[in-house]
FIKE-688389 format. One record per atom (N, C-alpha, C, CB): x, y, z. Coordinates in steps of 0.001 Angstrom, whole numbers, padded with zeros to 6 digits, always signed. Glycine has a CB too. Example, Ala and Ser with C-alpha at 12.3 -4.5 7.8 and 13.67 -1.06 7.14 Angstrom:
2
+013190-005690+007800/+012300-004500+007800/+013200-003300+007800/+011308-004473+009046/+012850-002250+007080/+013670-001060+007140/+012900+000030+007870/+014084-000598+005725/
***
This chain:
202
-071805-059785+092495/-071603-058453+091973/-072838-058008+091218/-070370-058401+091073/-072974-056473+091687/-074405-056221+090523/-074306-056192+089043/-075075-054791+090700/-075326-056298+088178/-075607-056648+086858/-074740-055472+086719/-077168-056793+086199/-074836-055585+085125/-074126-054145+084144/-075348-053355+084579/-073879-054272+082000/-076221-053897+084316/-077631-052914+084043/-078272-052721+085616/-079016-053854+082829/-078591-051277+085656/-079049-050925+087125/-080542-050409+086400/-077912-049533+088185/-081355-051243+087147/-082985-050587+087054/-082905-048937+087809/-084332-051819+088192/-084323-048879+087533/-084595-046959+087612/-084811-047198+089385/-086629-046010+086418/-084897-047924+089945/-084573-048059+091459/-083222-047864+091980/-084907-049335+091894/-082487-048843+091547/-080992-048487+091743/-080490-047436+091098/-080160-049473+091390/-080918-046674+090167/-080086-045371+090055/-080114-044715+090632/-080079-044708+089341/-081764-044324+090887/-082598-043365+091496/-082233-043436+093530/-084431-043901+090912/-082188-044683+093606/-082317-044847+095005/-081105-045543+095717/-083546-045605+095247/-081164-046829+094895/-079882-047822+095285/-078293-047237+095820/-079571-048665+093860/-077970-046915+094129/-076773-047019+094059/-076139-044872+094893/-076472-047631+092032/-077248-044326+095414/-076768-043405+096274/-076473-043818+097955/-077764-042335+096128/-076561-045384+098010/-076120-045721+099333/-075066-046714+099392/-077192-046173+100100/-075497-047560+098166/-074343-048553+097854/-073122-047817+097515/-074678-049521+096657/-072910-047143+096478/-071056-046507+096235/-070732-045540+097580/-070814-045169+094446/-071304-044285+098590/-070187-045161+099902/-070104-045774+100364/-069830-045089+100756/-071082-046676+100718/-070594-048071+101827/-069485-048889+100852/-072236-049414+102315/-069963-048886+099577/-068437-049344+098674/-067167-049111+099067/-068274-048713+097402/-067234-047720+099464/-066155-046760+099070/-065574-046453+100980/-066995-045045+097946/-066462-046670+101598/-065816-047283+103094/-064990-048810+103143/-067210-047507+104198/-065768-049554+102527/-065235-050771+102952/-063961-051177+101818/-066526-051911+103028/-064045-050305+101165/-062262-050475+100115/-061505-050605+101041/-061486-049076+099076/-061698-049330+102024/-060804-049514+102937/-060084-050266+104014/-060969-049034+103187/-061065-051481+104124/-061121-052509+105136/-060988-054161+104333/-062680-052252+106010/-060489-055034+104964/-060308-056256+104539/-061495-056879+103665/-060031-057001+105681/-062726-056412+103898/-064086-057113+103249/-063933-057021+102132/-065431-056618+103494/-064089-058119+101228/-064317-058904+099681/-065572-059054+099331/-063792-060354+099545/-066064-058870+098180/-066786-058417+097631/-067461-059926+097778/-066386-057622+096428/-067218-061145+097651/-067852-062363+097567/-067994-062659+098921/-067160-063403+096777/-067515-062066+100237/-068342-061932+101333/-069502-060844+101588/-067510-061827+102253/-069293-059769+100929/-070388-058947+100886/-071821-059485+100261/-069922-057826+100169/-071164-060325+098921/-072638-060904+098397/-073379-062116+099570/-072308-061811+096674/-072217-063026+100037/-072735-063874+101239/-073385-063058+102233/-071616-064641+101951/-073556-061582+102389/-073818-061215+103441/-075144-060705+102874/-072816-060382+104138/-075223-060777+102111/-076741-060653+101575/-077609-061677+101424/-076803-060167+100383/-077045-062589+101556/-078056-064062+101717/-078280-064009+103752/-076757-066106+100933/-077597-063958+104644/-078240-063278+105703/-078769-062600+105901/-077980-063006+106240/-079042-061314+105065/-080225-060236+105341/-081094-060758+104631/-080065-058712+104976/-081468-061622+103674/-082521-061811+102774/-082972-063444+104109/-081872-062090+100588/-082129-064141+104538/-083001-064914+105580/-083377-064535+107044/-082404-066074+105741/-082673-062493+107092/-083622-062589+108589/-085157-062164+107843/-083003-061121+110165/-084782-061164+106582/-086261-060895+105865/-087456-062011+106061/-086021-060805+104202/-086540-062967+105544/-087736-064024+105803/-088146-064583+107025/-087526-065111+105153/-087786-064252+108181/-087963-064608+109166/-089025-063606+109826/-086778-064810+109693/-088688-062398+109603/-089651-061190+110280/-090597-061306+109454/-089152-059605+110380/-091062-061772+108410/-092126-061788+107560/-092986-063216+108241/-091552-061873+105832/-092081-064134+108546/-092717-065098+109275/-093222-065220+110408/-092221-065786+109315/-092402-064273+111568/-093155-064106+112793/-093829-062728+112511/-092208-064150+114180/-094105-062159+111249/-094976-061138+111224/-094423-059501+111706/-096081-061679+112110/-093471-059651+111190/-093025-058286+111759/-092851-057308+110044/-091177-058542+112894/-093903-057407+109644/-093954-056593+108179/-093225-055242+107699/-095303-056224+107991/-092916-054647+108666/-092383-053325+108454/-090544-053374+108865/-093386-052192+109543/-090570-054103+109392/-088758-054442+110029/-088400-055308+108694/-088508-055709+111955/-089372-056069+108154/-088976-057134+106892/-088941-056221+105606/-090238-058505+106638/-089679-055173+105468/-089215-054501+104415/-087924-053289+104584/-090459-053937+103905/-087723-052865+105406/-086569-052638+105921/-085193-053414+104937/-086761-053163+107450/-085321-054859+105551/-084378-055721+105447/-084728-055880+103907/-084417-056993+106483/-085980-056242+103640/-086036-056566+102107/-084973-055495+100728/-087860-056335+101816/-085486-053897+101197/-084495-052976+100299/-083327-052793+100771/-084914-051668+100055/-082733-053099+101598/-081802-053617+102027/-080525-054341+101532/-082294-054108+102545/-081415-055953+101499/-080539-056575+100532/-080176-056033+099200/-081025-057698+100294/-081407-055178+098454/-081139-054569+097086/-079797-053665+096733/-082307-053698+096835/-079998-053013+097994/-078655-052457+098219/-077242-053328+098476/-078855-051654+099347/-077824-053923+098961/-076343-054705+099783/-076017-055529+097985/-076893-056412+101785/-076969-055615+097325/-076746-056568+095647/-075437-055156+095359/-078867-056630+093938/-075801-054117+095461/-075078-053096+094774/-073760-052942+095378/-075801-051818+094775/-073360-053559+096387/-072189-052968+097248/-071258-053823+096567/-072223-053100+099010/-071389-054949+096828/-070223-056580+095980/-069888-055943+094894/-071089-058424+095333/-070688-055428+093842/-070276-055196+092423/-069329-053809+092715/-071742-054961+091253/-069754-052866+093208/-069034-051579+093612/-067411-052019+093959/-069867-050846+095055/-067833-052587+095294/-066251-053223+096431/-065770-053642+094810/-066492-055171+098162/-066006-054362+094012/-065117-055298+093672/-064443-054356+092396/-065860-056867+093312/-065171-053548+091953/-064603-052321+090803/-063339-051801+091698/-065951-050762+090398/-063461-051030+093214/-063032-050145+093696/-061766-050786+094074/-063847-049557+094578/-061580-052301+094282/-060657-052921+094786/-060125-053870+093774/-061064-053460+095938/-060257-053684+092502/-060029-054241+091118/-060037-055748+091792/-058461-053658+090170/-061354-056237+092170/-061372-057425+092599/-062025-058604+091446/-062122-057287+093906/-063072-057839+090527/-063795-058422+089402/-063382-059903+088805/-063659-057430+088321/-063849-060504+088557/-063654-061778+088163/-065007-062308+087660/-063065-062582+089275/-064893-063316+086905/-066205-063655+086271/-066473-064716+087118/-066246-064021+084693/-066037-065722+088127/-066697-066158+089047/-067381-065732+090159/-066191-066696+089306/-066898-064309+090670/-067722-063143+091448/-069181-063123+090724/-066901-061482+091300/-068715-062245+089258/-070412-062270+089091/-071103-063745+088810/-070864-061275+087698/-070349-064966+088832/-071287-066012+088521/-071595-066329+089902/-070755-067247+087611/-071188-066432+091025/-071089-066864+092323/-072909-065832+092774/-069154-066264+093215/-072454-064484+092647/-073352-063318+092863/-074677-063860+092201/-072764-061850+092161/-074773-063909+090944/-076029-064646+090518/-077086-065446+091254/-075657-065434+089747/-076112-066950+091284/-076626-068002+091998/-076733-067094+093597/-075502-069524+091876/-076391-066804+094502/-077142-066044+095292/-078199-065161+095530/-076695-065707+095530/-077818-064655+094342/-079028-063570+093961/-080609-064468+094453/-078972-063166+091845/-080355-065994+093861/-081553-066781+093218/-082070-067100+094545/-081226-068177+092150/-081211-067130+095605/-081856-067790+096940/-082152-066277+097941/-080502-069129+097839/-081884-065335+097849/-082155-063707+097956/-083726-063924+097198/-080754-062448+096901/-084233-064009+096625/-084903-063877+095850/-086233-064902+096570/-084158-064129+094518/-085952-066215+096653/-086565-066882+096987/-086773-066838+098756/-086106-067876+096318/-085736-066470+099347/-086159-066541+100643/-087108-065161+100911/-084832-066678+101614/-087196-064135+099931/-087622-063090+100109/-089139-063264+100137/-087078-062252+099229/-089557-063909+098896/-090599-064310+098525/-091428-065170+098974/-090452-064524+097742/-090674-066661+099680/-091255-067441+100622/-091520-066796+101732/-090582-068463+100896/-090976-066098+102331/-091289-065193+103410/-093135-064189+103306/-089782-064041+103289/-092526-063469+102312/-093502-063206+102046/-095272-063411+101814/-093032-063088+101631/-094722-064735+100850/-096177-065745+100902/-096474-066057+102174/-096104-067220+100154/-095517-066466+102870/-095655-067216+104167/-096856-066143+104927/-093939-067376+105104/-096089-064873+105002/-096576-063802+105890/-098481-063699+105081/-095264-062033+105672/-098095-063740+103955/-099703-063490+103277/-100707-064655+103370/-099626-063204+101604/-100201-065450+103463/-101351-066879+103673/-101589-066796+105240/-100561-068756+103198/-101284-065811+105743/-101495-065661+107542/-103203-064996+107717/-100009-064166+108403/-102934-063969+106411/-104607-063257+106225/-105289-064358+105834/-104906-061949+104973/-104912-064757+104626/-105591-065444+103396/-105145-067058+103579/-104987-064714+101781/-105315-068239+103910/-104500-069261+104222/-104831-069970+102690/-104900-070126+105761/-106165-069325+102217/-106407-070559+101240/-105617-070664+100034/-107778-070582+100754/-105447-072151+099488/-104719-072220+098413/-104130-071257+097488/-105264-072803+097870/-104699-070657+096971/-104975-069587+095782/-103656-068845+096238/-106644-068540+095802/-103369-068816+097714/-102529-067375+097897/-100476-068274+097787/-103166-066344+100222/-100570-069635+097843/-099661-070391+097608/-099299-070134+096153/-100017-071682+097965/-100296-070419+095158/-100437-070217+093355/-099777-069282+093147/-101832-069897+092596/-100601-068095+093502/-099816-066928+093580/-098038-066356+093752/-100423-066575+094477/-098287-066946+094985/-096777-066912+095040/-096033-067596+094557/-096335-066973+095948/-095945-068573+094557/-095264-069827+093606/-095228-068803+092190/-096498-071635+093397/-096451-068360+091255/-096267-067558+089745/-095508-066644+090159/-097569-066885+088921/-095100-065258+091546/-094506-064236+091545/-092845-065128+091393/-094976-063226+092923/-092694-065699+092427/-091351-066583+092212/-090900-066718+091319/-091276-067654+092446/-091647-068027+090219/-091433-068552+088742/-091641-067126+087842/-092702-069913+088275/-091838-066362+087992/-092252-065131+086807/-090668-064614+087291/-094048-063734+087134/-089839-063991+088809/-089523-063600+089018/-087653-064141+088524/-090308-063402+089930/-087714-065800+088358/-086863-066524+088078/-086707-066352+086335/-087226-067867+088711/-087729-066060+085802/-088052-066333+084575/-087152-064793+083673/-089966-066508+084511/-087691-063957+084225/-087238-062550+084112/-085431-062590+083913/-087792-061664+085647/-085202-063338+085261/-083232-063363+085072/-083167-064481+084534/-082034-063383+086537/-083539-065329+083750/-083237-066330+082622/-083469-065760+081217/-084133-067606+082775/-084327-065231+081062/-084515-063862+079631/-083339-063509+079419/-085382-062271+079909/-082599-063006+080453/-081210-061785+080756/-080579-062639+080067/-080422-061298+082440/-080189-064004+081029/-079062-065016+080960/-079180-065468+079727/-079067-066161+081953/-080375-065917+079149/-080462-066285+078199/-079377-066002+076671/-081582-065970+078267/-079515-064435+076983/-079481-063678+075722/-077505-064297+074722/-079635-061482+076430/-078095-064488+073713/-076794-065384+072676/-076272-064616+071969/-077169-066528+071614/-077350-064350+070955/-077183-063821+069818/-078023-062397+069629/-077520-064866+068877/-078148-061701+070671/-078906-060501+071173/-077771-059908+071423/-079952-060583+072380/-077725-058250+071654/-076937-057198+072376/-077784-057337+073927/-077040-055457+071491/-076444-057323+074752/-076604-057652+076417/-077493-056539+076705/-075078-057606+077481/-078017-055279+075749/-078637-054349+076662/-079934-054132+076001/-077813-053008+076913/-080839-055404+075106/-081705-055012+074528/-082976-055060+075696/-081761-055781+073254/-083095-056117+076785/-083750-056031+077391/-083939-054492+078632/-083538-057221+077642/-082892-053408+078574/-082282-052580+079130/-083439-051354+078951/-080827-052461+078548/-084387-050975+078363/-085061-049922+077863/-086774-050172+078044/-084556-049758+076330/-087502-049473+078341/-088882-049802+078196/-089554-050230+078607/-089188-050145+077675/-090921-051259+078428/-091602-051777+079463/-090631-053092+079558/-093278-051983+079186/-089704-053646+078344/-088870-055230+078807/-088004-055114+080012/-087721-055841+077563/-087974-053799+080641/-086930-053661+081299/-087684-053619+083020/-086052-052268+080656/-089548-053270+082967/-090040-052974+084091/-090040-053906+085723/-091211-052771+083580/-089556-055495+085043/-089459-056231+086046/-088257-056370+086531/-089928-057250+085846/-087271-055830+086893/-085814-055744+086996/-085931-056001+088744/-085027-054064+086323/-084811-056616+088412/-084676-057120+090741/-084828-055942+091255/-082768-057796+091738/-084650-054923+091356/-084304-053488+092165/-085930-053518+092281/-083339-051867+091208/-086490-053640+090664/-088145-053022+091024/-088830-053888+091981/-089240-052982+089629/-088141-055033+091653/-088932-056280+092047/-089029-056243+093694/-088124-057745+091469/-088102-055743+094382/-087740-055684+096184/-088468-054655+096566/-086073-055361+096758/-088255-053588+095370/-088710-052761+095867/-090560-052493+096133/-088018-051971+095186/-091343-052994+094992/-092619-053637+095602/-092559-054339+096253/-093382-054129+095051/-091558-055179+096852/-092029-055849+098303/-092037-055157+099416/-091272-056903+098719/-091034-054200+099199/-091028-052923+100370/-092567-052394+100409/-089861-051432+099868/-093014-052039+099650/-094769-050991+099347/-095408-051963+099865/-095565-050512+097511/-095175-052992+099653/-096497-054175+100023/-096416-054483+101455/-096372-055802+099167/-095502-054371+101942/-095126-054549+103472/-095420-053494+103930/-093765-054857+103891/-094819-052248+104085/-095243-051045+104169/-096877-050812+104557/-094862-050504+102917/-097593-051158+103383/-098917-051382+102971/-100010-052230+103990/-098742-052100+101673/-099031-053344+104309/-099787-054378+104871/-100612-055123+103651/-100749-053754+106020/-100404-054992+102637/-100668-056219+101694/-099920-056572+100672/-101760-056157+101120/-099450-058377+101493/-098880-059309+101073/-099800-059939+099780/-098607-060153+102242/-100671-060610+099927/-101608-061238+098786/-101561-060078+097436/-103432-061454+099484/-101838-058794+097737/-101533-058099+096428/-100754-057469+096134/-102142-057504+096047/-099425-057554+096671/-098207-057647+096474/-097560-058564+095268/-097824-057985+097631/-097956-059663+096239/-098061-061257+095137/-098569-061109+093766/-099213-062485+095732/-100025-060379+093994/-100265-060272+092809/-099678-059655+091738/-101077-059991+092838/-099297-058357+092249/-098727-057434+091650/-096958-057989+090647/-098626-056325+092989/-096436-058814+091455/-095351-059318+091223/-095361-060541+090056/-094907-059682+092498/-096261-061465+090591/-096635-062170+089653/-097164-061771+088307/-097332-062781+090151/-097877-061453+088227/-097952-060248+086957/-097579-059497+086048/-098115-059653+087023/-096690-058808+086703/-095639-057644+086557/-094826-058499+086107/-095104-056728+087793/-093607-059623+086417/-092798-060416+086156/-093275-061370+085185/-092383-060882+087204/-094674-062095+085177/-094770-062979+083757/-095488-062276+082725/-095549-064398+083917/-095743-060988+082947/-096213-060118+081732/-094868-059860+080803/-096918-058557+082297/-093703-059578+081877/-092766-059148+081190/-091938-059973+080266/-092119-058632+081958/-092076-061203+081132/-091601-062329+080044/-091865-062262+079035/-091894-063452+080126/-093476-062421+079117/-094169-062998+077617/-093481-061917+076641/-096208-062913+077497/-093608-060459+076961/-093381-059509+076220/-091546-059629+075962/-094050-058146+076970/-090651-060003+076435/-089465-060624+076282/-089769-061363+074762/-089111-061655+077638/-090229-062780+075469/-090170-063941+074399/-090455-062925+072940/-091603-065379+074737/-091900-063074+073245/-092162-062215+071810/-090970-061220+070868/-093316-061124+072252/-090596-060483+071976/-089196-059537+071075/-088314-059906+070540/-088389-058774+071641/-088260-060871+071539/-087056-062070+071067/-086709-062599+070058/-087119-063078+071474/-088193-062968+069788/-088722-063797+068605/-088473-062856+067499/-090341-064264+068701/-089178-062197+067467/-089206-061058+066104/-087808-060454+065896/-090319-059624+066379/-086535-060537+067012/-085085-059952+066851/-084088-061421+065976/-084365-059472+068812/-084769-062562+066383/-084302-063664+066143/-084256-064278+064831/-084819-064308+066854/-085313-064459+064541/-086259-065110+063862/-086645-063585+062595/-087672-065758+065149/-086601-062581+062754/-086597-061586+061583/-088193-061341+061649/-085938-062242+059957/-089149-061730+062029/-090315-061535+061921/-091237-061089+062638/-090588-062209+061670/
***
């Protein structure tokens, strides 16, 4: 199921395709914890067209899945299906959505670039990208929506697919990578730090 919090992608873009396909499939037997399974198939043909190189069909599929993140949480409001193992189930999927997206990706970019450097890369967009929804998860003794506002909020999954879409689009994977990697462990650091000073008083 999707987060509480919808990035400026999913408002803007997402969630005007996700609530009807929601709002079709109320109508039909589909469960919201098959809808999220059905997003771990679009996130491994992604990675597949990125692997035999089909860059523009893979970003397709890549915003795609972003959407398809938004439909589970929708279905499951519309069909008072909600449960807190939905959104814990949804999560842990999310994480392999995420990763097959990204291995794909590298994969497709070390095709220009083979040398090391472009592995590093991706490996930091990944780990920055993992790091970002552990901030979220993290949060104890925080309000669930402090990370919700501002630049703490700029690496959010919606944004995150959605530069993979531009970079495909684009035809560049390697600064894509970069861009992601970056973008995602900048945001951390700037996390921790807030954190710190919300925590800690200082």
């Amino acid at each position: 199921m999707a987060s509480v919090y919808d990035g400026f992608i999913s408002r803007s873009l997402n969630r005007r395709i996700s609530r009807p396909c929601a709002r079709l499939l109320s109508h039909t037997p589909v469960t919201p914890n098959q809808v999220s399974f059905a997003s771990v198939g679009v996130a491994l043909g992604t990675f597949f067209l990125f692997v035999y190189d089909y860059p523009l069909a893979a970003r397709l599929l890549a915003q795609a899945s972003s959407i398809v993140d938004g439909i589970d949480g929708d279905l499951a409001r519309l069909k008072r299906m909600t449960t807190a193992f939905g959104g814990f189930m949804d999560s842990v999927l999310d994480r392999y959505v995420d990763t097959l997206i990204l291995l794909g990706l590298t994969i497709w970019a070390s095709g220009a670039s083979p040398e090391t450097h472009v592995w590093l890369i991706g490996f930091l967009a990944l780990a920055g990208s993992f790091a970002v929804t552990y901030t979220r998860a993290r949060l104890e003794n925080l309000p669930r929506d402090v990370f919700d506002r501002g630049i703490t909020s700029l690496a959010s999954r919606d944004v995150r697919l959605f530069v993979v879409m531009i970079g495909a689009v684009s035809g560049q994977g390697l600064a894509t990578l970069i861009v992601l990697a970056s973008m995602t462990n900048v945001v951390v650091l700037i996390r921790v730090v807030y954190a710190r000073r919300l925590l800690m008083g200082t």
